[in-house]
N, CA, C, O and CB atoms as a CASP TS submission, in Angstrom:
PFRMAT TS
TARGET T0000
AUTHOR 0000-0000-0000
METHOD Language model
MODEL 1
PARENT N/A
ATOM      1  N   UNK     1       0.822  -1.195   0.000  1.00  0.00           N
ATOM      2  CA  UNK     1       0.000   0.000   0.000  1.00  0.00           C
ATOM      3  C   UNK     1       0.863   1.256   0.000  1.00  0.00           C
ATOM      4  O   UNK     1       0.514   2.200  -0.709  1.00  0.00           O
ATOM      5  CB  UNK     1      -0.934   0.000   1.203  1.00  0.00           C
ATOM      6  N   UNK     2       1.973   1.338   0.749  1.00  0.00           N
ATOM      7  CA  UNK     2       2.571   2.342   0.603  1.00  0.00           C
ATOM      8  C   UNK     2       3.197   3.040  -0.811  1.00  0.00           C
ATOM      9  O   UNK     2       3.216   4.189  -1.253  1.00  0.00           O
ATOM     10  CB  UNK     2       3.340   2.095   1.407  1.00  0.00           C
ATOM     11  N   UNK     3       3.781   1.511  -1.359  1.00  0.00           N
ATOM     12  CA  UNK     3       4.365   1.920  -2.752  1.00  0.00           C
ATOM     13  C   UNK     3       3.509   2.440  -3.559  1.00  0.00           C
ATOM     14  O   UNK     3       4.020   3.190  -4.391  1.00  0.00           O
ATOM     15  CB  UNK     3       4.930   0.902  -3.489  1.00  0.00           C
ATOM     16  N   UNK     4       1.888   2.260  -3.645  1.00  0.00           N
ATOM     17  CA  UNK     4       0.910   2.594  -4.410  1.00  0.00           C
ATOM     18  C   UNK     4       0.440   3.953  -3.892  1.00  0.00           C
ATOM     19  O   UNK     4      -0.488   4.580  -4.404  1.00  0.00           O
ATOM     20  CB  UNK     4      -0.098   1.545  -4.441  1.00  0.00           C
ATOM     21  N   UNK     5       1.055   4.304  -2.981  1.00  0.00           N
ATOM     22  CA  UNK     5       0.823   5.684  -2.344  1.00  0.00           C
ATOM     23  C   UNK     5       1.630   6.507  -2.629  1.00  0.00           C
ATOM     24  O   UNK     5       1.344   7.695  -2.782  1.00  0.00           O
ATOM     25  CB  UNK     5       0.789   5.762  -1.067  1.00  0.00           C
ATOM     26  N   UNK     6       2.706   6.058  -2.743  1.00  0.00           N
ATOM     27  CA  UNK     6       4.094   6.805  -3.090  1.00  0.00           C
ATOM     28  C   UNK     6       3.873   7.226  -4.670  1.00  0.00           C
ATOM     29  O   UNK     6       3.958   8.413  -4.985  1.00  0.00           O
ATOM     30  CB  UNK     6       5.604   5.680  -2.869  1.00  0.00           C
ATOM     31  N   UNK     7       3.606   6.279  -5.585  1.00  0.00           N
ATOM     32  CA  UNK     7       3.027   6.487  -7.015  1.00  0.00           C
ATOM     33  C   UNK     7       2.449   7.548  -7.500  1.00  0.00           C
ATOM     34  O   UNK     7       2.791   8.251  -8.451  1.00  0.00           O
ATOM     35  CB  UNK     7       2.185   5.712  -7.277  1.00  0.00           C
ATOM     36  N   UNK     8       1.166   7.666  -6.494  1.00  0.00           N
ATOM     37  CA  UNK     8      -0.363   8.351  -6.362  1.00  0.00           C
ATOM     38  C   UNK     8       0.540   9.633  -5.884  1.00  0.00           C
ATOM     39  O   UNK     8      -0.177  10.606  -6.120  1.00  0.00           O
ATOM     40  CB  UNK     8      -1.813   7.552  -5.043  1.00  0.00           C
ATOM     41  N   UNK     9       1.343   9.932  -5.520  1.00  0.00           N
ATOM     42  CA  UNK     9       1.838  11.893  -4.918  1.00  0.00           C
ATOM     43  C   UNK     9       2.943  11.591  -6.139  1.00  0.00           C
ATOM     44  O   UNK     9       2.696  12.575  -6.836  1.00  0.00           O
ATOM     45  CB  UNK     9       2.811  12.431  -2.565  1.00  0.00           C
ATOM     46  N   UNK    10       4.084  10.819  -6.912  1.00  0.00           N
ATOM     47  CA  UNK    10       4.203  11.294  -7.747  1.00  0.00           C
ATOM     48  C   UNK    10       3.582  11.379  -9.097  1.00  0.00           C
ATOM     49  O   UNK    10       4.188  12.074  -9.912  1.00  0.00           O
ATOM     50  CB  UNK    10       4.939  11.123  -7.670  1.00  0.00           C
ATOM     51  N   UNK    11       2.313  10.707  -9.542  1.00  0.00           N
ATOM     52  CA  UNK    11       1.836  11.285 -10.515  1.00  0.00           C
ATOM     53  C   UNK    11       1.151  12.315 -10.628  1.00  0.00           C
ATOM     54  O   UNK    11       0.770  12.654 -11.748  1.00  0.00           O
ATOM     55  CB  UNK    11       1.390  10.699 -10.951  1.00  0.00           C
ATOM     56  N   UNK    12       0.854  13.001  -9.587  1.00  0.00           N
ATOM     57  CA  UNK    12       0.030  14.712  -8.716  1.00  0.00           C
ATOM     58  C   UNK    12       1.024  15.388  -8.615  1.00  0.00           C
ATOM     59  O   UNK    12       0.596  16.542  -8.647  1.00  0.00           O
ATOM     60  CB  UNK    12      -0.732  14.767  -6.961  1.00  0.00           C
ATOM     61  N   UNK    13       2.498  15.432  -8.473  1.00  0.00           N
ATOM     62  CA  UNK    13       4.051  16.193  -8.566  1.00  0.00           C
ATOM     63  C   UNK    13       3.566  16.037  -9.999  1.00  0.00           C
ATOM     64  O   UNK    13       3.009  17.081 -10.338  1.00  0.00           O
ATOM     65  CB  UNK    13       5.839  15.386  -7.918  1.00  0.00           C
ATOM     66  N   UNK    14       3.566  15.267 -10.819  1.00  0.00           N
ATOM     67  CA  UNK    14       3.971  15.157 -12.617  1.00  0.00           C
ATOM     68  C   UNK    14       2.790  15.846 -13.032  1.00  0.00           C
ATOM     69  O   UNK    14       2.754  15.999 -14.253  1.00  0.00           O
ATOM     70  CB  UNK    14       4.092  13.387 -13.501  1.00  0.00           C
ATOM     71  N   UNK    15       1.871  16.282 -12.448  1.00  0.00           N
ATOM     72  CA  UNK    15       0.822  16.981 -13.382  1.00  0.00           C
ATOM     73  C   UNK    15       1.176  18.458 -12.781  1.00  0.00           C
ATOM     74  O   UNK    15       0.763  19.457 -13.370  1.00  0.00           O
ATOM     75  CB  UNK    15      -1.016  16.405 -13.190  1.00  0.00           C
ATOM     76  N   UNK    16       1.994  18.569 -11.531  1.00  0.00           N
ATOM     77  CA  UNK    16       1.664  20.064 -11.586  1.00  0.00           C
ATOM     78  C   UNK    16       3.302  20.328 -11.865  1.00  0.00           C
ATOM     79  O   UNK    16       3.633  21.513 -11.820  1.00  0.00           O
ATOM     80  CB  UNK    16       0.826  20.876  -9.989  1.00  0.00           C
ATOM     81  N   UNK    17       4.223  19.479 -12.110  1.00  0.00           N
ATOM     82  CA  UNK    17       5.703  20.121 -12.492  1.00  0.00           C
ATOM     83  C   UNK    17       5.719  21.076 -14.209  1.00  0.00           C
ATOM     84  O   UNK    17       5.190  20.718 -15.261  1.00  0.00           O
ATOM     85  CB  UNK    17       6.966  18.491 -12.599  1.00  0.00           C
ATOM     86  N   UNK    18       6.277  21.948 -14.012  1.00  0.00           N
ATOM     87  CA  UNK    18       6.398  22.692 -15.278  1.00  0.00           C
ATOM     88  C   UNK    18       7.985  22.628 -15.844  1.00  0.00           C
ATOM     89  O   UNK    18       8.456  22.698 -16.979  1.00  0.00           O
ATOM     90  CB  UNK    18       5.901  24.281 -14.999  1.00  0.00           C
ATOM     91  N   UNK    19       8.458  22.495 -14.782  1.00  0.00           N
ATOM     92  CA  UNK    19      10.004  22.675 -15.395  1.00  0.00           C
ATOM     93  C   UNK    19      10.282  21.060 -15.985  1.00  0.00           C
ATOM     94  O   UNK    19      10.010  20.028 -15.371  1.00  0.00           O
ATOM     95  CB  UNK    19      11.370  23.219 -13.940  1.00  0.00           C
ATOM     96  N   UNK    20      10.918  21.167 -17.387  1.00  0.00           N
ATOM     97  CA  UNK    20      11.424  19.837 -17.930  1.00  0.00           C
ATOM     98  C   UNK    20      12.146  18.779 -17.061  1.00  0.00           C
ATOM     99  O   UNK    20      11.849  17.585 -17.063  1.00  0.00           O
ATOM    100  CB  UNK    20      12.328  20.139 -18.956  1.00  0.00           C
ATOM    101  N   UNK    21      13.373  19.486 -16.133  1.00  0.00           N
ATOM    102  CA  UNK    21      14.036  18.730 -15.652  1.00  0.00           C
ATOM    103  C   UNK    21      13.406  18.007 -14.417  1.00  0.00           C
ATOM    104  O   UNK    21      13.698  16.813 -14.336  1.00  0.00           O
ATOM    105  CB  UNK    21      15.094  19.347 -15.489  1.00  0.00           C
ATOM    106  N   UNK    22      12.760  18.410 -13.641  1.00  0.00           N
ATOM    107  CA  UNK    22      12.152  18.087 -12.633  1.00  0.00           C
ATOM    108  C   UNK    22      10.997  17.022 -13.394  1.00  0.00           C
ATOM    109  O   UNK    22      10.876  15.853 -13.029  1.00  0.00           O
ATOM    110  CB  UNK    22      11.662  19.426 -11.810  1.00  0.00           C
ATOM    111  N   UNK    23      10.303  17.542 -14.341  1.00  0.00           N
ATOM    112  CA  UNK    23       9.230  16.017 -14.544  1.00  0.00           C
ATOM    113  C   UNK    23       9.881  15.048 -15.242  1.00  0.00           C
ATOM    114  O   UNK    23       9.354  13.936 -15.276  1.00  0.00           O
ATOM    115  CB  UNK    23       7.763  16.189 -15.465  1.00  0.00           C
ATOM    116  N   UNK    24      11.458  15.322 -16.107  1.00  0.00           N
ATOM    117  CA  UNK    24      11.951  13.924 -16.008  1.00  0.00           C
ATOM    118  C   UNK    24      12.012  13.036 -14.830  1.00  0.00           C
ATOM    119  O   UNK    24      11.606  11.874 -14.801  1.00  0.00           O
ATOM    120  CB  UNK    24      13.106  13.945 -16.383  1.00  0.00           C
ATOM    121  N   UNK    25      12.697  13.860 -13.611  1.00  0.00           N
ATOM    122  CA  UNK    25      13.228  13.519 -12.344  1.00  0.00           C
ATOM    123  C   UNK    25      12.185  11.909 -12.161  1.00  0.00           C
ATOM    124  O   UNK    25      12.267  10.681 -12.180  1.00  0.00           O
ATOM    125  CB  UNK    25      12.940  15.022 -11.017  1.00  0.00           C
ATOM    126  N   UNK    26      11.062  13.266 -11.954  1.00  0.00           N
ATOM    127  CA  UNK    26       9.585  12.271 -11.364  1.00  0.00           C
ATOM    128  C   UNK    26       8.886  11.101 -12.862  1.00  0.00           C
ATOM    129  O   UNK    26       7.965  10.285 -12.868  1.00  0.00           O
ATOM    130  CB  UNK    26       7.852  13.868 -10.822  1.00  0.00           C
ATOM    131  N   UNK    27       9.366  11.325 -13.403  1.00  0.00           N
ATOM    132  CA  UNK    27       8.807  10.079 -14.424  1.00  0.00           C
ATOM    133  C   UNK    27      10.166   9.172 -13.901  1.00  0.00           C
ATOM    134  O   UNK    27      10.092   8.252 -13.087  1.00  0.00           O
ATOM    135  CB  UNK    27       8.673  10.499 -16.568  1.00  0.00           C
ATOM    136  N   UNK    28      11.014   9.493 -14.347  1.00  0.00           N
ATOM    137  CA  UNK    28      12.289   8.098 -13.540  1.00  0.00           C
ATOM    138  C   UNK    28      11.781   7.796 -12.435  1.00  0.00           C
ATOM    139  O   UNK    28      11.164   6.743 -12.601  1.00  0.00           O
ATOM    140  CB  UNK    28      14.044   8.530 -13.041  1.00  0.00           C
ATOM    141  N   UNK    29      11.694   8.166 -11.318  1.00  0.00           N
ATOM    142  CA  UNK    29      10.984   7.673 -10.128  1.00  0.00           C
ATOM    143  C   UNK    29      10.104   7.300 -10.344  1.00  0.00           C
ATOM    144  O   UNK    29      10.127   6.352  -9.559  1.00  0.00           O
ATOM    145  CB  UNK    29      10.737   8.294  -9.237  1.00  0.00           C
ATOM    146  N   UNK    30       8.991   7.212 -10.928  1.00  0.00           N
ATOM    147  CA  UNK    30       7.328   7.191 -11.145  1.00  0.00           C
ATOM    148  C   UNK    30       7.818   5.287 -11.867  1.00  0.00           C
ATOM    149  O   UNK    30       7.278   4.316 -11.336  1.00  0.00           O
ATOM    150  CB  UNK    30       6.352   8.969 -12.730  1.00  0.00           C
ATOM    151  N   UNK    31       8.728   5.104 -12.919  1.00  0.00           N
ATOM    152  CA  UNK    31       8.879   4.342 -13.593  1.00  0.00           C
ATOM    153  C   UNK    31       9.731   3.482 -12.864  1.00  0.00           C
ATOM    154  O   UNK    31       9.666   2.291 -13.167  1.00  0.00           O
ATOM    155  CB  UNK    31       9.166   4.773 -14.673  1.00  0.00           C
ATOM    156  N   UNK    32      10.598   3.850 -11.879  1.00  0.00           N
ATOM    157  CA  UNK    32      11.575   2.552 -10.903  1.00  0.00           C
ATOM    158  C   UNK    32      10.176   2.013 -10.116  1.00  0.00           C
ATOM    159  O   UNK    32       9.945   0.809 -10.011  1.00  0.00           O
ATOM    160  CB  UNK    32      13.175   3.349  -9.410  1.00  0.00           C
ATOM    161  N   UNK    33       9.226   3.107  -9.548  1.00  0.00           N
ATOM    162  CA  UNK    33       8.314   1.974  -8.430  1.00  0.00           C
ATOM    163  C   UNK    33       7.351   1.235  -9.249  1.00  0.00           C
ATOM    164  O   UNK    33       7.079   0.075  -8.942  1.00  0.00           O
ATOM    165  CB  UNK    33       7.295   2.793  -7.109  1.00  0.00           C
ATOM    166  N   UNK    34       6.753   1.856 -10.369  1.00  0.00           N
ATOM    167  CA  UNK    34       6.531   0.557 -11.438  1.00  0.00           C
ATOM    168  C   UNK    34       7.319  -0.688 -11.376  1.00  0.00           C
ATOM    169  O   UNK    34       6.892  -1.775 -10.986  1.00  0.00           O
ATOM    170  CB  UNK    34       6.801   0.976 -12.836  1.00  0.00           C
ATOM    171  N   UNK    35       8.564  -0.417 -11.816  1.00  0.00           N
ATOM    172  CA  UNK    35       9.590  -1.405 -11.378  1.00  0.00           C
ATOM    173  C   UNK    35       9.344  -2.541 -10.602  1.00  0.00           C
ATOM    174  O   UNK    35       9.163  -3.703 -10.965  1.00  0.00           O
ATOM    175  CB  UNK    35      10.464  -0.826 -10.728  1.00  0.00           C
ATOM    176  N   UNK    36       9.366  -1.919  -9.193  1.00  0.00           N
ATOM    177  CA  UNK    36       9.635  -2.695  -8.088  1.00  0.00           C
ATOM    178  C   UNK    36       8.067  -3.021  -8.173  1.00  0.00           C
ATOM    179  O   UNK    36       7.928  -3.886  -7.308  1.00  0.00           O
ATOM    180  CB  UNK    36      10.387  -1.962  -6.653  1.00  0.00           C
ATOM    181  N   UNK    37       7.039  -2.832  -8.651  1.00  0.00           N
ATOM    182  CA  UNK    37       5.586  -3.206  -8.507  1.00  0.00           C
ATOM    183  C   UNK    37       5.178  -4.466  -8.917  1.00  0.00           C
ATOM    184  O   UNK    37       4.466  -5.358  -8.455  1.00  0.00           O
ATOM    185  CB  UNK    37       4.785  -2.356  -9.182  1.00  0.00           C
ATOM    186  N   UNK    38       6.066  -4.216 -10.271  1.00  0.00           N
ATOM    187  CA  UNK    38       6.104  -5.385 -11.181  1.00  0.00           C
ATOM    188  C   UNK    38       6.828  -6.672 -10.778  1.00  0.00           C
ATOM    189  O   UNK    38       6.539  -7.765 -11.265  1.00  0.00           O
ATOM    190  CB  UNK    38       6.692  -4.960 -12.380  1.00  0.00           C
ATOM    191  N   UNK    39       7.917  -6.457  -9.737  1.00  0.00           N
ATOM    192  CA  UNK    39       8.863  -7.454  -9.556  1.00  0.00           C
ATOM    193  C   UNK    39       8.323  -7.973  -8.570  1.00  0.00           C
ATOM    194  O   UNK    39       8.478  -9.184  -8.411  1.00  0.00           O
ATOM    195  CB  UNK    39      10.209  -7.140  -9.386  1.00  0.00           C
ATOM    196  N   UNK    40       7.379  -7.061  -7.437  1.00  0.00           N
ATOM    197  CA  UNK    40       6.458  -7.869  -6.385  1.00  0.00           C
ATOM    198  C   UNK    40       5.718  -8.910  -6.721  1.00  0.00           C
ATOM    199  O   UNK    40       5.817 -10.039  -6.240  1.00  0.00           O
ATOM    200  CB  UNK    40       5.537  -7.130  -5.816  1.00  0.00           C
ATOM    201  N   UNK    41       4.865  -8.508  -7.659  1.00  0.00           N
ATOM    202  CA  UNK    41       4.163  -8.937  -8.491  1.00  0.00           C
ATOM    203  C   UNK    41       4.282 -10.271  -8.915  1.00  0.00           C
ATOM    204  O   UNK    41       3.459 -11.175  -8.773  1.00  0.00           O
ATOM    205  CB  UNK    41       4.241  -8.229  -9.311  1.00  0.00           C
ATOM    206  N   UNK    42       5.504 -10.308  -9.505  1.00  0.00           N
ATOM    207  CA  UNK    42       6.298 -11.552 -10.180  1.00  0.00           C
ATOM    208  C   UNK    42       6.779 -12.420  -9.234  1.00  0.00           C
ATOM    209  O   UNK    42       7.119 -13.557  -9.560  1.00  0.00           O
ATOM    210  CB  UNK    42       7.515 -11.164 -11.021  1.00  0.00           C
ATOM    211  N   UNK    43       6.858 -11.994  -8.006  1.00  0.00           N
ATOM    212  CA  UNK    43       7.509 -12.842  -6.876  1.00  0.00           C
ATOM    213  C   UNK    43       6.088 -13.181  -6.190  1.00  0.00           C
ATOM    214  O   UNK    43       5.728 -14.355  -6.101  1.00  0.00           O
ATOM    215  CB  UNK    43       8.762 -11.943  -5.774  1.00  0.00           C
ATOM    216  N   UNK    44       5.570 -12.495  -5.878  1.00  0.00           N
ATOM    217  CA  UNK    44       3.683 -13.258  -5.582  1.00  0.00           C
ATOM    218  C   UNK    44       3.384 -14.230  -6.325  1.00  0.00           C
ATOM    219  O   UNK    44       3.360 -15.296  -5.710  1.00  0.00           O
ATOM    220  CB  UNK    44       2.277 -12.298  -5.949  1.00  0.00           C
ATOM    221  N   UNK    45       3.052 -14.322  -7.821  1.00  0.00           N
ATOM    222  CA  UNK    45       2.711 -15.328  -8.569  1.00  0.00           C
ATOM    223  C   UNK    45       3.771 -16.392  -9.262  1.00  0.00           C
ATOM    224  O   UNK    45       3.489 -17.185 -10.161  1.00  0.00           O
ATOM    225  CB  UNK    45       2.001 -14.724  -9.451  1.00  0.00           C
ATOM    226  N   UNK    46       5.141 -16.207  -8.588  1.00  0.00           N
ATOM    227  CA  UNK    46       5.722 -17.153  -8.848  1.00  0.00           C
ATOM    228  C   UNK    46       6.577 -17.519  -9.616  1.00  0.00           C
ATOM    229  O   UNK    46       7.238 -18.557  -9.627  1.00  0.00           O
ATOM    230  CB  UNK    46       5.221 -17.622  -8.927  1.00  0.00           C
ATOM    231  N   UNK    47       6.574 -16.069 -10.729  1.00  0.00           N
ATOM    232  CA  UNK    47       7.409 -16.062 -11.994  1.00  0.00           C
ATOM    233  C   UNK    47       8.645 -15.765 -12.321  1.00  0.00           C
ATOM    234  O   UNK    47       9.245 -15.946 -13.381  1.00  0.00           O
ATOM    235  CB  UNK    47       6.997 -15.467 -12.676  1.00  0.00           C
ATOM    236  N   UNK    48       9.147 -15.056 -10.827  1.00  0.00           N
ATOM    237  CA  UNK    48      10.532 -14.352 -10.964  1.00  0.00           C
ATOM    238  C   UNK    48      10.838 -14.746  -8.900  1.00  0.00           C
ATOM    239  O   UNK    48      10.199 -14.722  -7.849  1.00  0.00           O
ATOM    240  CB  UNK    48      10.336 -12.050 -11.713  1.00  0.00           C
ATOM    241  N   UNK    49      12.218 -15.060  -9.400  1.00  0.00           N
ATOM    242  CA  UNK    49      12.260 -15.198  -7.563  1.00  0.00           C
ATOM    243  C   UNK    49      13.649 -14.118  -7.380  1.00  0.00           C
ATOM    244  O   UNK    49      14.341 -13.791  -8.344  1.00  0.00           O
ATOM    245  CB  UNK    49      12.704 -17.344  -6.758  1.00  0.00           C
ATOM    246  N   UNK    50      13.915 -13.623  -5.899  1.00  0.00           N
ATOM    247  CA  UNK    50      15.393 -12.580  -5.934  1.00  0.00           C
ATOM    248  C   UNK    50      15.829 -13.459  -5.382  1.00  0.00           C
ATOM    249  O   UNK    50      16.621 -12.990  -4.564  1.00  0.00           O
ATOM    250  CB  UNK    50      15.680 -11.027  -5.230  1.00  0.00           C
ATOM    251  N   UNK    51      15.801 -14.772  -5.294  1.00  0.00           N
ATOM    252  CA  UNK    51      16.989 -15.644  -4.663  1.00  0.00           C
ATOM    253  C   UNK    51      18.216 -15.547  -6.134  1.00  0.00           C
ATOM    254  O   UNK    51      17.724 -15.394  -7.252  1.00  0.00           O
ATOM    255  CB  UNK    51      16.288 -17.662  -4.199  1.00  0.00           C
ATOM    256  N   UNK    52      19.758 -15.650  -5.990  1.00  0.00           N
ATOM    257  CA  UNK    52      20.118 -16.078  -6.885  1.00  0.00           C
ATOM    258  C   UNK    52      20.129 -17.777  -7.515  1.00  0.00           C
ATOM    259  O   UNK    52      20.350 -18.574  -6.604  1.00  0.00           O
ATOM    260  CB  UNK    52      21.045 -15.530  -6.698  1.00  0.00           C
ATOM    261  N   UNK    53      19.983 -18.259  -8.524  1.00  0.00           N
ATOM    262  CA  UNK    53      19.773 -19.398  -8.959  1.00  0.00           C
ATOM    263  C   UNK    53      20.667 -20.513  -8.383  1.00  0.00           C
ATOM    264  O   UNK    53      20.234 -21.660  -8.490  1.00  0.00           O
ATOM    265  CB  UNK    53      19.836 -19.285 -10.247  1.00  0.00           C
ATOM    266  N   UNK    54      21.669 -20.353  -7.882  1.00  0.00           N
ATOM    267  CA  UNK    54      23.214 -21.378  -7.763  1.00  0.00           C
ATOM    268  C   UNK    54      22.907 -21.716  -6.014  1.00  0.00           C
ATOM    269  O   UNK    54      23.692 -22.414  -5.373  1.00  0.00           O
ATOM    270  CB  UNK    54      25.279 -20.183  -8.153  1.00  0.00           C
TER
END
C-alpha cells in the first residue's frame, strides 16, 4: 500500500511540475516503483524469484 501511495503523490508532482528537468526527475521515479511493482508482483505469482539461482 505504501508503494501505491508513493506512485499516487508522484503522478500529482507530474501533473503540476512545469520545469522539464524536474518532470523527467519524477517520471524516472514514477517508472523505478513501477519497477519494483512489477517485480512484487512476479515474486507473488511465482514467476521471478530474488533468490540467486546457484
Amino acid at each position: 500500500m505504501l508503494l501505491e501511495q508513493h506512485m499516487e503523490e508522484l503522478r500529482l508532482e507530474l501533473r503540476e511540475a512545469i520545469d522539464p528537468a524536474e518532470r523527467r526527475e519524477i517520471e524516472v521515479e514514477l517508472e523505478l516503483a513501477r519497477a519494483e511493482v512489477a517485480v512484487i508482483i512476479a515474486e507473488e505469482q511465482g514467476w521471478a524469484t530474488s533468490e540467486p539461482p546457484f
